[in-house]
MIROVEX-229671 format. One record per residue (C-alpha): residue number from 0; x, z, y. Coordinates in Angstrom, 2 decimals. Layout:
<atoms>
{NUM, {X, Z, Y}};
...
</atoms>
This chain:
<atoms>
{0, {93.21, -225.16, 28.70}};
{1, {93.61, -228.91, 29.50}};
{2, {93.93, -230.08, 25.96}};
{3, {91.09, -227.85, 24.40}};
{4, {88.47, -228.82, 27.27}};
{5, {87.89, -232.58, 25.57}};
{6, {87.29, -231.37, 22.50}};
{7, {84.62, -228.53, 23.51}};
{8, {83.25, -231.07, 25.34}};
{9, {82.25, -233.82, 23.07}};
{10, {80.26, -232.29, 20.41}};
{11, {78.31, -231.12, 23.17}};
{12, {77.64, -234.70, 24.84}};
{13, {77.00, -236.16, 21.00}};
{14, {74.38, -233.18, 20.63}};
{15, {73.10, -233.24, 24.13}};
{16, {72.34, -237.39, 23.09}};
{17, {70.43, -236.81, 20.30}};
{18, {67.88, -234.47, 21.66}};
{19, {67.41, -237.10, 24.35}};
{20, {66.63, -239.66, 22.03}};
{21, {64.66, -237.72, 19.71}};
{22, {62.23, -236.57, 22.80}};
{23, {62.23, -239.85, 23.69}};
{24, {60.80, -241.00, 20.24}};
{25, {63.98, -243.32, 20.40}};
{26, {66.56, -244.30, 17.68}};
{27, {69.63, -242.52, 17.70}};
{28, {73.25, -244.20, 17.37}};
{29, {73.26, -243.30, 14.07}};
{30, {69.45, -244.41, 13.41}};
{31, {66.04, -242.10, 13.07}};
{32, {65.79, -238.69, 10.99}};
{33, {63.56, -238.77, 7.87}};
{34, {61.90, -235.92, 10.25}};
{35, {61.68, -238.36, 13.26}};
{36, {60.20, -240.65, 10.85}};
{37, {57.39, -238.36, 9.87}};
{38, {56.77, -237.20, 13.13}};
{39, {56.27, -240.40, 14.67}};
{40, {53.69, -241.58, 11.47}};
{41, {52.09, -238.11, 12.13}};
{42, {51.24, -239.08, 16.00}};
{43, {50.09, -242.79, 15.14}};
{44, {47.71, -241.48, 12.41}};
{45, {46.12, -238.89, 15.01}};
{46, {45.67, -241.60, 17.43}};
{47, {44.08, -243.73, 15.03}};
{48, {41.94, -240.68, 13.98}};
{49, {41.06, -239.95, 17.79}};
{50, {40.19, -243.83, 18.41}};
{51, {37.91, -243.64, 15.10}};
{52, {35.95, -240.95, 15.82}};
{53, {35.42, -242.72, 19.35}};
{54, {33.76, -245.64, 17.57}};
{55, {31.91, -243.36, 15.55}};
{56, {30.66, -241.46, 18.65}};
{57, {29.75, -245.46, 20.06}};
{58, {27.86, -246.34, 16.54}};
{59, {25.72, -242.91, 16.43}};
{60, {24.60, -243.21, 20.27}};
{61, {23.49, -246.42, 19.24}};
{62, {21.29, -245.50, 16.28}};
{63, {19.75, -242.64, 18.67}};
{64, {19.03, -245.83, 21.30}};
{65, {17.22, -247.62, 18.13}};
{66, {15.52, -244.12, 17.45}};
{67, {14.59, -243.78, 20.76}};
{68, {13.23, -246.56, 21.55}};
{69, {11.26, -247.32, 18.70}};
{70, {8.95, -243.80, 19.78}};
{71, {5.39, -244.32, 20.72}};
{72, {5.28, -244.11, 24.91}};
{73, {1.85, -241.65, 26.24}};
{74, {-1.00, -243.47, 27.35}};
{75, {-0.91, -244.48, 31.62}};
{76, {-4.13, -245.50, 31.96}};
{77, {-7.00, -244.43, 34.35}};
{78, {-8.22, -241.15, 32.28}};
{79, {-4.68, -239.64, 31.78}};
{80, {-3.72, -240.35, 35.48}};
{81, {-6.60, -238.36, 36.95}};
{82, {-5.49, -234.81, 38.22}};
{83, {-7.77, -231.59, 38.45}};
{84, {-7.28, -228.47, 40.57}};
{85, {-9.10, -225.22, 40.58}};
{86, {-8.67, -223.33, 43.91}};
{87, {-7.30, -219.71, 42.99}};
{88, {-9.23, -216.85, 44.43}};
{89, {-7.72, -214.62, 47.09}};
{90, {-6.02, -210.93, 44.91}};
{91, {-7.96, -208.20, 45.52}};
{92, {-5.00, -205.90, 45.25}};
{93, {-2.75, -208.10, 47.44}};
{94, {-0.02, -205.74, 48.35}};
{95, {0.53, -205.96, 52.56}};
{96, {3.26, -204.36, 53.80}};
{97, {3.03, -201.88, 56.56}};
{98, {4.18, -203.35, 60.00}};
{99, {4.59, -199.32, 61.40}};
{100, {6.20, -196.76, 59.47}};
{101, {4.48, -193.72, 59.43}};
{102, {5.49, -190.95, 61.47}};
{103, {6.85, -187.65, 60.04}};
{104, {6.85, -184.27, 60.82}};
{105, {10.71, -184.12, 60.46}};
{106, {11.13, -185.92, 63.65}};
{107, {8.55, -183.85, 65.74}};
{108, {9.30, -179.96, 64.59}};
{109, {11.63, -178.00, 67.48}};
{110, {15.05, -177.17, 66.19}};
{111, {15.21, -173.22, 65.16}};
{112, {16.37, -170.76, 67.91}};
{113, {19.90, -169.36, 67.43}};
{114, {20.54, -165.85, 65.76}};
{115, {21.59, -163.29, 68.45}};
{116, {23.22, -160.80, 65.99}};
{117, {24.23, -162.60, 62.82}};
{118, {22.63, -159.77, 60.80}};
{119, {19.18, -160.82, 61.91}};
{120, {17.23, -162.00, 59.35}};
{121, {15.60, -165.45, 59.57}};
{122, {12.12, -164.51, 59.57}};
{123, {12.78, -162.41, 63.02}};
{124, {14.26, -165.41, 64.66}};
{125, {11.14, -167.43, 63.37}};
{126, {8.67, -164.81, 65.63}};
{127, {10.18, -165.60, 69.20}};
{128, {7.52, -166.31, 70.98}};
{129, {9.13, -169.40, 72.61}};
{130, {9.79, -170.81, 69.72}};
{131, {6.49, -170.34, 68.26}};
{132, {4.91, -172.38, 71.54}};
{133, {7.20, -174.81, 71.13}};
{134, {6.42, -175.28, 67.37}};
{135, {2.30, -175.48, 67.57}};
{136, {3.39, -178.13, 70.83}};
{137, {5.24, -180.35, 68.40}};
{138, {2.55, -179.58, 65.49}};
{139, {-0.32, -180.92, 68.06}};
{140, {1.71, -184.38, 68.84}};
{141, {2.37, -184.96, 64.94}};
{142, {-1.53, -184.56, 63.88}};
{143, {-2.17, -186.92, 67.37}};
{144, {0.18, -189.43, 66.58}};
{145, {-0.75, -189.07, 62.70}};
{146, {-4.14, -189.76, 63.25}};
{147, {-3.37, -193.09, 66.02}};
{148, {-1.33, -194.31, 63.28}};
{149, {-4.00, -194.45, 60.79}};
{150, {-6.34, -195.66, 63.18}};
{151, {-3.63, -198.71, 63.96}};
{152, {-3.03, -198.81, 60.72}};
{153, {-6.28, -199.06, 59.26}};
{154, {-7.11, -201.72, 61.93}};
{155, {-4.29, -203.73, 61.28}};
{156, {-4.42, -203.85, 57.64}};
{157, {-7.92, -205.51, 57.72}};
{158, {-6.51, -207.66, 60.15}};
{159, {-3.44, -208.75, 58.10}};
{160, {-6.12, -208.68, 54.76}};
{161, {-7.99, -211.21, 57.05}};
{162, {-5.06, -213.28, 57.94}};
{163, {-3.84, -213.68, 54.42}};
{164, {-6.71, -214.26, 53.01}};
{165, {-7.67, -217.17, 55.57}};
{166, {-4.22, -218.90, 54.96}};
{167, {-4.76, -218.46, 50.92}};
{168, {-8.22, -220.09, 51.57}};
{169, {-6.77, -222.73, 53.74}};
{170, {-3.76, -223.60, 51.21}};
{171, {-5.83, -223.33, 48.11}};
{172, {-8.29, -225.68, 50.06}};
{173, {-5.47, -228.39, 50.87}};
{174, {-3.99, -229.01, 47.46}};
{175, {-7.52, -229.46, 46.03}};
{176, {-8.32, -231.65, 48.94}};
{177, {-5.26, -233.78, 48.05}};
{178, {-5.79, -233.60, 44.25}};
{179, {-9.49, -235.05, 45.32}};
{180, {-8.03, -237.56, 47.75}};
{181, {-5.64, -238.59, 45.03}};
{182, {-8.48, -239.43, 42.25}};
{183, {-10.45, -241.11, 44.98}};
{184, {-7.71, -243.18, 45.46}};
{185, {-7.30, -244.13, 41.31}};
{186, {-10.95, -244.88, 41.33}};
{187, {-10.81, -247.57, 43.92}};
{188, {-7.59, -248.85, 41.64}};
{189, {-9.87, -248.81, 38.45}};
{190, {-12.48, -250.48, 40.92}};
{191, {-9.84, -253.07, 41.74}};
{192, {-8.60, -253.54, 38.01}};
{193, {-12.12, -253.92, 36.61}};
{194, {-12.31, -256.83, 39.41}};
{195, {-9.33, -258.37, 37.75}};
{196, {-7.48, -257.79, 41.20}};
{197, {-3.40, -258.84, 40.42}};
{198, {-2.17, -255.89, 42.46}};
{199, {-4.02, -253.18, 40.87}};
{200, {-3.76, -254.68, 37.12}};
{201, {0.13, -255.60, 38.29}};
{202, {0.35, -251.66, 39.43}};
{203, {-1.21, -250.18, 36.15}};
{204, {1.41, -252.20, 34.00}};
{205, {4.41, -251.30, 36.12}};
{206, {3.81, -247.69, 35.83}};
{207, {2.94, -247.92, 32.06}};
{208, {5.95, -249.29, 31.34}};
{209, {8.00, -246.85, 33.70}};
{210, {6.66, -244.10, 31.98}};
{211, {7.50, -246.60, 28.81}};
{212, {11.26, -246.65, 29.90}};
{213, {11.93, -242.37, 30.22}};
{214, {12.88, -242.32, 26.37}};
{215, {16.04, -244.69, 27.10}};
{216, {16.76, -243.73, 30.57}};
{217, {20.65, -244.40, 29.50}};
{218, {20.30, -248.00, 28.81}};
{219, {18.06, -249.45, 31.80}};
{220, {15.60, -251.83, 30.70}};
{221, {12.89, -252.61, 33.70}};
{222, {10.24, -254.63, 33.51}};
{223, {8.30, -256.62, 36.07}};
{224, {4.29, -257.18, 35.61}};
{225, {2.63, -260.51, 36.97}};
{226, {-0.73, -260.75, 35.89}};
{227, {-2.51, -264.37, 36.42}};
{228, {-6.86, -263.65, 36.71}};
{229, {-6.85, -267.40, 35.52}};
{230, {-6.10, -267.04, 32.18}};
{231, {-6.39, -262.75, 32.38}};
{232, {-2.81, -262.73, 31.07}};
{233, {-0.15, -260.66, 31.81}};
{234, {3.37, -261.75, 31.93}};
{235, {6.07, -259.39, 31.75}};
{236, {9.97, -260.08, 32.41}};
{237, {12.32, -257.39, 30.38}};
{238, {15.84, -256.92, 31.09}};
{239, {17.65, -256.87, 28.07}};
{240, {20.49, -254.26, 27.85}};
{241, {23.76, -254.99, 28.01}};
{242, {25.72, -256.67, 25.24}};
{243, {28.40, -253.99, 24.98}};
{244, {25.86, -251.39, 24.05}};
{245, {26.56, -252.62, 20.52}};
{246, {30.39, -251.31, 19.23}};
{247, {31.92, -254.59, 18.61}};
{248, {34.46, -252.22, 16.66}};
{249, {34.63, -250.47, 12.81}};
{250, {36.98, -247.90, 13.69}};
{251, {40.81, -248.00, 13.32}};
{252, {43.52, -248.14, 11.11}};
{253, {46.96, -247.92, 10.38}};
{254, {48.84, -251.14, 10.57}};
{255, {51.65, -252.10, 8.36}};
{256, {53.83, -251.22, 11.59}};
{257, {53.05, -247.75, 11.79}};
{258, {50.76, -248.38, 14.85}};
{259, {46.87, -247.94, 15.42}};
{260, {45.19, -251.81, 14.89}};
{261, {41.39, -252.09, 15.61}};
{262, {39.00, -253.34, 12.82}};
{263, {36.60, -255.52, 14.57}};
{264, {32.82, -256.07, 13.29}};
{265, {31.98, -258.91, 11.71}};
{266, {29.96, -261.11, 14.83}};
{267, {26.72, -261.23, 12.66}};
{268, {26.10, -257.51, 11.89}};
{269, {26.71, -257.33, 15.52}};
{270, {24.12, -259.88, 16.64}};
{271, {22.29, -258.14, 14.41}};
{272, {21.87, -254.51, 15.74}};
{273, {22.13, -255.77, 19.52}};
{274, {18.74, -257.32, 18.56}};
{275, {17.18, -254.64, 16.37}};
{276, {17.81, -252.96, 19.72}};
{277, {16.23, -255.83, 21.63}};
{278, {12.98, -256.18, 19.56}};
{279, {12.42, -252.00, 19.54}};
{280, {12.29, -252.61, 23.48}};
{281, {10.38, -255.49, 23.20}};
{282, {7.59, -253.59, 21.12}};
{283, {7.57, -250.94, 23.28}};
{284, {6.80, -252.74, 26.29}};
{285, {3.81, -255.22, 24.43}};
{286, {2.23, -251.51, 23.25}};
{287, {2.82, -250.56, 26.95}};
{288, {0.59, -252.74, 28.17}};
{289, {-1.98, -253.06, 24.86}};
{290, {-2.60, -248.97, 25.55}};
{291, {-3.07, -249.05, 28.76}};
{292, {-5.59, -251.83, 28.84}};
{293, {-8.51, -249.50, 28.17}};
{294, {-11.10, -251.81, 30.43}};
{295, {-10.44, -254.75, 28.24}};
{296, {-9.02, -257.09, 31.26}};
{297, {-5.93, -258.75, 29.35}};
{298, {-7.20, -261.58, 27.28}};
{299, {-3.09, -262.12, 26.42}};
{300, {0.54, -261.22, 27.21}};
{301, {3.76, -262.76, 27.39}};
{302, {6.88, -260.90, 27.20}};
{303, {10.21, -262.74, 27.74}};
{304, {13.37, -260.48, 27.08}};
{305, {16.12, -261.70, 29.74}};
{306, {20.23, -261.16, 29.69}};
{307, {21.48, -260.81, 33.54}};
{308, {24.78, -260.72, 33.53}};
{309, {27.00, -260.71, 36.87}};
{310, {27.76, -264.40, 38.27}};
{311, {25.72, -266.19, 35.73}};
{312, {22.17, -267.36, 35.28}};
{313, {19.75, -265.31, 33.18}};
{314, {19.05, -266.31, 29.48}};
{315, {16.21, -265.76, 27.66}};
{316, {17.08, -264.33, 24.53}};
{317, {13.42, -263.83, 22.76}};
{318, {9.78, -264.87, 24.32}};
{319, {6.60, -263.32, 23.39}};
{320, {3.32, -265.30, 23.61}};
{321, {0.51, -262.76, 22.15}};
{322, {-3.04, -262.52, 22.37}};
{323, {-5.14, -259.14, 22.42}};
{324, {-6.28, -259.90, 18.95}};
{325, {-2.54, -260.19, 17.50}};
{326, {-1.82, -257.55, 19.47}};
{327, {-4.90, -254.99, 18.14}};
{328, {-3.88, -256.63, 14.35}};
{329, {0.03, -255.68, 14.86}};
{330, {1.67, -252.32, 14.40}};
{331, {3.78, -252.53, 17.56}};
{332, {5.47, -248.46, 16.94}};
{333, {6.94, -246.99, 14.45}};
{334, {4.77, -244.14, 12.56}};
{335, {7.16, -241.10, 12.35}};
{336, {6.29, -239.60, 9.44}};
{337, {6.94, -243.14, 7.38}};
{338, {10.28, -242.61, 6.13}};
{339, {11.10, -245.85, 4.55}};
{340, {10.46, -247.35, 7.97}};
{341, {13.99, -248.41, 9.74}};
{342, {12.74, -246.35, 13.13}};
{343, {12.86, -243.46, 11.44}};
{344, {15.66, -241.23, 12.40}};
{345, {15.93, -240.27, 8.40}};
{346, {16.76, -244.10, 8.10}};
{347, {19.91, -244.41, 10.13}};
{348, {23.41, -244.54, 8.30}};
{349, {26.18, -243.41, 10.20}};
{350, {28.84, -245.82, 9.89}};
{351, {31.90, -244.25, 8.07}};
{352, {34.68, -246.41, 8.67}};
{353, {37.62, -247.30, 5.72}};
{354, {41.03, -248.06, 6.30}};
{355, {40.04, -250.80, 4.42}};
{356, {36.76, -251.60, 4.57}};
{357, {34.38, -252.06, 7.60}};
{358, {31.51, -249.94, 8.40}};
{359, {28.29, -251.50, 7.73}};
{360, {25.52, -251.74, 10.19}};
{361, {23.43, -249.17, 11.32}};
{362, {20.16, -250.16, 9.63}};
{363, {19.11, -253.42, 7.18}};
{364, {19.79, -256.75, 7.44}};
{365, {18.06, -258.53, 10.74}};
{366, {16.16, -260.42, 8.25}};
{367, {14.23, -257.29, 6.30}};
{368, {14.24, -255.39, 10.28}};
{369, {10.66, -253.88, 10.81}};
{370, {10.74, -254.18, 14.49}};
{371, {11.53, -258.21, 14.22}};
{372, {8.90, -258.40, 11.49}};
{373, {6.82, -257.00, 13.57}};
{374, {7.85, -259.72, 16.27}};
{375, {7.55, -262.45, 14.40}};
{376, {3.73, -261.27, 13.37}};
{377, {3.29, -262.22, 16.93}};
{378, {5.15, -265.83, 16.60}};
{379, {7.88, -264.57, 18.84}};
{380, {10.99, -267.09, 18.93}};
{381, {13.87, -264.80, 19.24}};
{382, {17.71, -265.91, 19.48}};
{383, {19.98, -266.54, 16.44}};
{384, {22.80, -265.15, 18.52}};
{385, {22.71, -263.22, 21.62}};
{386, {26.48, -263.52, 21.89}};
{387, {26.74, -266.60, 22.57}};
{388, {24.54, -266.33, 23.81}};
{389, {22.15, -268.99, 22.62}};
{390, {19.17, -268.96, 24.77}};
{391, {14.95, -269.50, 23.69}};
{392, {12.92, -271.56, 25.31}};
{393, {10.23, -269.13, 27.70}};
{394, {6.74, -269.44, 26.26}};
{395, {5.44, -268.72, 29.68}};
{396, {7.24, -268.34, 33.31}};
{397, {6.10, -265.40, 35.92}};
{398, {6.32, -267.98, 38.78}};
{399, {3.30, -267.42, 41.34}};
{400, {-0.16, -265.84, 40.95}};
{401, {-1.77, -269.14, 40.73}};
{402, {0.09, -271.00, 38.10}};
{403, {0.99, -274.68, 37.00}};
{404, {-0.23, -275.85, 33.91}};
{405, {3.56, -275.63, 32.61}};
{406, {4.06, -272.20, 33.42}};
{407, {1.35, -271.62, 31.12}};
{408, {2.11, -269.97, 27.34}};
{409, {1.00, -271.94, 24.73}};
{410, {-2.24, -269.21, 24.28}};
{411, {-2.90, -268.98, 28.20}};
{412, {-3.66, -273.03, 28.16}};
{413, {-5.47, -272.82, 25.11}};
{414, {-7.63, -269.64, 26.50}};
{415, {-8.02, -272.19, 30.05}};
{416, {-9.14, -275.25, 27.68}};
{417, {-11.57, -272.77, 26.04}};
{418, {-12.84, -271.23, 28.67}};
{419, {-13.61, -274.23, 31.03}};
{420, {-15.34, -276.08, 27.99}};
{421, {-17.34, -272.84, 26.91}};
{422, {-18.37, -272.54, 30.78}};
{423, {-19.27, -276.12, 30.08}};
{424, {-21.70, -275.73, 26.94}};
{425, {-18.98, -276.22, 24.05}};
{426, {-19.36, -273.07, 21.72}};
{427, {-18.10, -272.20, 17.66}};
{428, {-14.27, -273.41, 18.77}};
{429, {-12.38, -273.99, 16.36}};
{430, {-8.26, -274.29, 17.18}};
{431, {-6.97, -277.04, 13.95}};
{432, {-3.47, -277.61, 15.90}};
{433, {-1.67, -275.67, 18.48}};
{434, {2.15, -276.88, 20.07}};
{435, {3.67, -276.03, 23.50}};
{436, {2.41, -278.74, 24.94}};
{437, {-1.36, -278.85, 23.39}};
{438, {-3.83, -278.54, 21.06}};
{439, {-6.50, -280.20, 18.80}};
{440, {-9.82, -278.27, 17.92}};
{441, {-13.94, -278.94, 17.15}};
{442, {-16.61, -277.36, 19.45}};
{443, {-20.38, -277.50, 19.10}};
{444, {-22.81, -277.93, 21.84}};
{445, {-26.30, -277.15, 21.16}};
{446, {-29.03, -279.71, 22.13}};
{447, {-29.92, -278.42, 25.55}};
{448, {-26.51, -278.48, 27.18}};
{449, {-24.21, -280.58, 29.02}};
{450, {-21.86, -281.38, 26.30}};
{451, {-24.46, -281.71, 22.90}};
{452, {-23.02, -282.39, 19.90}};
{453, {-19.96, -281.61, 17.73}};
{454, {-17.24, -282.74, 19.80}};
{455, {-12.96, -283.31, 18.67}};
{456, {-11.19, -282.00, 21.72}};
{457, {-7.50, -282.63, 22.45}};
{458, {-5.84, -281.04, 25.57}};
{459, {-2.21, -281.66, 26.35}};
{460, {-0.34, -280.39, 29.11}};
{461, {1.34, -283.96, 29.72}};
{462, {4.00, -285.27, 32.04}};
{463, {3.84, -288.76, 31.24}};
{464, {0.57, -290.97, 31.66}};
{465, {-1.63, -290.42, 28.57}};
{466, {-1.09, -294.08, 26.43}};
{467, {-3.56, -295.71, 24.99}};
{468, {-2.66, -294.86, 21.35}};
{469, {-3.55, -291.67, 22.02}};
{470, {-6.92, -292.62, 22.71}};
{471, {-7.38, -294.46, 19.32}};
{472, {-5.78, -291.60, 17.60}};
{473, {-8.54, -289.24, 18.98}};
{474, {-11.27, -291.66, 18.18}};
{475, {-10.28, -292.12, 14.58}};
{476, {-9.98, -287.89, 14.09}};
{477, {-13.70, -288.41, 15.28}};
{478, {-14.92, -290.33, 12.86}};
{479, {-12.76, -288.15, 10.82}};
{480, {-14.73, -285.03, 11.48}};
{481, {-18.02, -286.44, 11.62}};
{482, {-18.11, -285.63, 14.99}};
{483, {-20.64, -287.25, 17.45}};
{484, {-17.70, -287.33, 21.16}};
{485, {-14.07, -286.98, 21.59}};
{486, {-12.69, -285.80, 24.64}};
{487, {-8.99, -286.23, 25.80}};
{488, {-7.91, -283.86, 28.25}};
{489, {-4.65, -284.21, 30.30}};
{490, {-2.87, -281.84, 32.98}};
{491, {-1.45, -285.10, 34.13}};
{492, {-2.66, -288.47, 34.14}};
{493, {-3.86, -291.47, 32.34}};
{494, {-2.35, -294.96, 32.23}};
{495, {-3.65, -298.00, 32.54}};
{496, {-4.01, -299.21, 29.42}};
{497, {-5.61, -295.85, 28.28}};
{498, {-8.49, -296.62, 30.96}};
{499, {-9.44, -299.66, 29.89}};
{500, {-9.36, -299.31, 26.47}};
{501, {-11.88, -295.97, 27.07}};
{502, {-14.02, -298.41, 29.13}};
{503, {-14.30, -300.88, 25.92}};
{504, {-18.11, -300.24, 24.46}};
{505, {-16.77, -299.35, 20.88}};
{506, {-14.93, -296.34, 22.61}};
{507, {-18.07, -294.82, 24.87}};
{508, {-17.90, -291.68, 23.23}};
{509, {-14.50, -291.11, 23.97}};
{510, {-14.45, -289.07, 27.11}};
{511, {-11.45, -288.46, 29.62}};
{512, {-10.68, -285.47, 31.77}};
{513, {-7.30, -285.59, 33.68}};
{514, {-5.43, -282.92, 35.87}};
{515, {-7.54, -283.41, 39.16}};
{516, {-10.38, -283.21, 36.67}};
{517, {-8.76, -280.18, 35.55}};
{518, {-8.33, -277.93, 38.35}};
{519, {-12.09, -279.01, 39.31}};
{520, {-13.25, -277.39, 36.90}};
{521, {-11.02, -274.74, 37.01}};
{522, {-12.60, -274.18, 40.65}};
{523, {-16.76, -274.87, 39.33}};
{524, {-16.55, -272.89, 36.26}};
{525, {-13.72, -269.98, 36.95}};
{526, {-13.85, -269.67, 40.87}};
{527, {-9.94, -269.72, 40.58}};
{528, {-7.43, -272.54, 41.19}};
{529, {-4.67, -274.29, 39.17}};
{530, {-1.95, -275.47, 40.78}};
{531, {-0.81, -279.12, 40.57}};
{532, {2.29, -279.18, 38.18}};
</atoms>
C-alpha cells in the first residue's frame, strides 16, 4: 500500500492542476490547448460585440435627440392658454342608496305552533286559534312599519336628492369659478405684455420655451428670458447640453492581442454632430419665442447658447443676434414631410461600425447641415470647435433690465439709433454699414422737422474719446452722398481735438451727439433710460 499510494496520487494532482488553470483562463505548465485558445478568442470577440452594440445604442439615441429636437414646439401664447369649462348638469337618474333597509315580513311572522300528534296534517296546526291571533298581530306591525318606512323613505330620498344635487351645483360652480378666475388672470398678463411690461413678456417666453423643452426632456436644455422695453428685444440664455451626449467612440474591435481596443471618432465629425445638436436647440428656442409673439412686442432676439460645466466659467459656444424680419424670412423647423431635409427621421444613418473602418456621422457634413444653414441665415457666429472648447464672442449680454450701450447686440443699438432719430424727424433709413461697435446709414428729414434734410449718420458705441479724424471722415462721406448734415453719435465721449475741429466754420454741418446726449434722448423720445456704460 505504501509504494502504490505515490503513484495514484500524482496523475491526480497533474489533472487536478490543469482544470485549475484552465478555469482560471491561465497557461498550463505545458502551455494553452488549441481549445483554450479558441475559447478565450471566443469571449474577447463577444465582449467586443457587447461594447459595439453599446456605442451603437449611444449613436441611435443621439440621432432620436437630433430628431427630436428639430420638431415644431405648439403655440404658448395668450389664445391657446385660455381654458373653458361648462358646468355639468345634476343626473336625473342619480342612483341614491337607501340609508334603511326595508323591513320584511320574514322577520315579523310568529313561528308555527308545534304538531301534537305527528300525524296531524299541517293545515290543522295552521287553524289554532292562537296562532291565528298571533299571525294577523304580526301582519298589522309589518303593513305599520311598511308604510313608516316609505314615508321615511320617501322623505329622505328627496332630502338626500336635495343634498346631492346642492353639492353637484356647488362643485360644478367652483371649477368654473376657477377656470374664470384663471383667464381673468391671463388677460391682465396680455394687458401687461401689450404694455411691454418685462415680467409679463419675460413670463410668456419662459413658459414657451418650457413647453419648447418637453420633446428632449432627457438632455436638459433651459432657457432664461430677459426682455429689455428699450430696444423691445428679448434676450435668451440656452444651456447647451453636455459634451458627452455625442459618442466620442466608433465601436470596437479586435486588437492584434486578442483583446477588445476602442475605435475613437475622428474629433471633427464629433464637433460636428455635438453642434448639429446645438443649432436644432438653438432653432427651437428662436421659433419659441417668434410663435408666441402674436401681439407683435419683440422688435428682435438674441439667443446665446452657453456650456456650464462644473468648476469652470461658462463659454459661449454660438450667439444669435436676429431681428423679427429675419426671423419671419427664416425657416426656423424642420417640415416633416420633406424628406431630403437632415431633421427628418428618414434621414438619419445608423452608424455601422467596421473592424476596420469608422462609422461615419449621423447626418452630412456641418458645412451642408440645414439647421446651421438655417443659423447662419440669421448671421449667427457659432464655434469651430466646441471641444476645445473655443468660445464666440456674445452679440448681446442679459445683464439688467436697463442696459449699457455694450450689452447691446449689434441690431438692438442700431434699432436705439433708429428709433431716437425717427422720434427726432429722420425718416427713409437706410443702414450702408453695420459692425459690433456701429454703424453708418442716410436718413431724410422732411422740411418741417427738427432734423431737415438728407443727413449721413454714424453711431458708434465707443470707449475711447471720438478723434478728430473721425470727424473729417464723416464730413467727406457727406459730401460724398450729397447730403446736406452729418451727425456723429458716440455712447462715449469726444476729445478735444474732435471739438474744436466741429467748432471750425467749414465743419457747421457736422453735428455731435455723445453718451449724456444719448441717454437724454433716450429719456425725451422713449420714456426709458440707458445706463451709463
Amino acid at each position: 500500500m505504501a509504494q502504490t499510494f505515490p503513484e495514484a496520487a500524482e496523475p491526480l494532482q497533474a489533472g487536478f492542476l490543469a482544470t485549475l488553470f484552465r478555469d482560471l483562463g491561465a497557461e498550463t505548465p505545458d502551455g494553452p490547448s488549441e481549445e483554450d485558445t479558441v475559447a478565450v478568442h471566443a469571449r474577447a470577440a463577444a465582449l467586443t460585440h457587447h461594447r459595439t452594440l453599446t456605442v451603437q445604442a449611444e449613436h441611435e439615441h443621439l440621432a432620436d435627440l437630433l430628431r427630436r429636437a428639430a420638431l415644431p414646439v405648439s403655440a404658448m401664447d395668450f389664445e391657446s392658454q385660455l381654458r373653458r369649462y361648462e358646468p355639468r348638469p345634476f343626473p336625473a337618474d342619480a342612483d341614491l342608496p337607501p340609508v334603511e333597509a326595508e323591513p320584511r315580513w320574514a322577520d315579523y311572522a310568529p313561528p308555527q305552533p308545534p304538531a301534537a300528534d305527528p300525524d296531524e296534517p299541517a293545515s290543522r296546526r295552521l287553524l289554532d286559534s292562537g296562532y291565528q291571533r298571533e299571525l294577523a298581530q304580526a301582519r298589522l306591525r309589518h303593513q305599520r312599519d311598511l308604510r313608516e318606512w316609505r314615508a321615511r323613505q320617501a322623505e329622505g330620498a328627496a332630502a338626500e336628492s336635495r343634498a346631492a344635487r346642492a353639492a353637484h351645483e356647488e362643485t360644478e360652480q367652483a371649477k368654473a369659478r376657477a377656470v374664470r378666475e384663471y383667464n381673468e388672470s391671463l388677460e391682465e398678463c396680455r394687458r401687461a405684455y401689450r404694455l411691454s411690461e418685462p415680467a409679463a413678456v419675460e413670463s410668456l417666453l419662459e413658459r414657451a420655451l418650457a413647453a419648447a423643452e418637453v420633446a428632449t426632456r432627457d438632455i436638459p436644455s433651459p432657457c432664461r428670458a430677459l426682455f429689455r422695453p428699450l430696444t423691445r428685444t428679448a434676450v435668451l440664455d440656452l444651456d447647451m447640453p453636455p459634451l458627452d451626449v455625442v459618442p466620442s467612440l466608433s465601436g470596437y474591435r479586435l486588437a492584434e492581442d486578442g483583446t477588445p481596443e476602442p475605435v475613437p471618432r475622428a474629433p471633427a465629425e464629433r464637433s460636428s454632430d455635438y453642434l448639429r445638436l446645438a443649432a436644432r436647440l438653438a432653432l427651437r428656442a428662436l421659433q419659441a419665442a417668434d410663435a408666441v409673439d402674436t401681439e407683435g412686442i419683440l422688435a428682435g432676439v438674441v439667443l446665446n447658447g452657453w456650456l456650464r460645466r462644473p468648476g469652470a466659467d461658462p463659454v459661449c459656444l454660438l450667439s444669435v443676434d436676429a431681428d423679427r424680419d429675419a426671423l419671419a424670412r427664416t425657416r426656423l423647423v424642420a417640415d416633416p414631410a420633406d424628406p431630403a431635409d437632415p431633421a427628418d427621421p428618414a434621414g438619419a444613418r445608423s452608424p455601422v461600425v467596421d473592424d476596420d473602418e469608422p462609422a461615419p456621422g449621423v447626418y452630412a457634413d456641418a458645412e451642408h447641415d440645414e439647421a446651421l444653414l438655417r443659423l447662419r441665415e440669421l448671421s449667427a457666429v457659432v464655434t469651430p470647435d466646441p471641444y476645445g472648447p473655443v468660445p464666440v464672442v456674445p452679440n448681446g449680454t442679459a445683464g439688467a433690465t436697463v442696459p449699457t450701450p455694450a450689452e447691446l447686440s449689434p441690431n438692438e443699438f442700431a434699432q436705439l439709433v433708429r428709433e431716437l432719430l425717427t422720434r427726432g424727424g429722420l425718416g427713409s433709413w437706410s443702414v450702408r454699414l453695420r459692425g459690433p461697435i456701429g454703424l453708418v446709414a442716410t436718413a431724410e428729414g422732411t422740411a418741417d422737422s427738427a432734423l431737415p434734410g438728407r443727413w449721413v449718420v454714424w453711431a458708434s458705441r465707443n470707449t475711447d474719446p471720438v478723434a478728430e479724424d473721425e470727424v473729417r471722415t464723416l464730413a467727406e462721406a457727406v459730401r460724398e452722398e450729397g447730403a446736406e448734415r452729418g451727425l456723429r453719435l458716440t455712447t462715449g465721449r469726444f476729445g478735444e481735438a474732435a471739438l474744436d475741429l466741429a467748432a471750425e466754420e467749414g465743419y457747421r454741418r457736422i453735428h455731435l451727439i455723445d453718451g449724456e446726449g444719448v441717454r437724454e434722448l433716450s429719456r425725451t423720445h422713449l420714456g426709458l433710460p440707458l445706463a451709463a456704460g
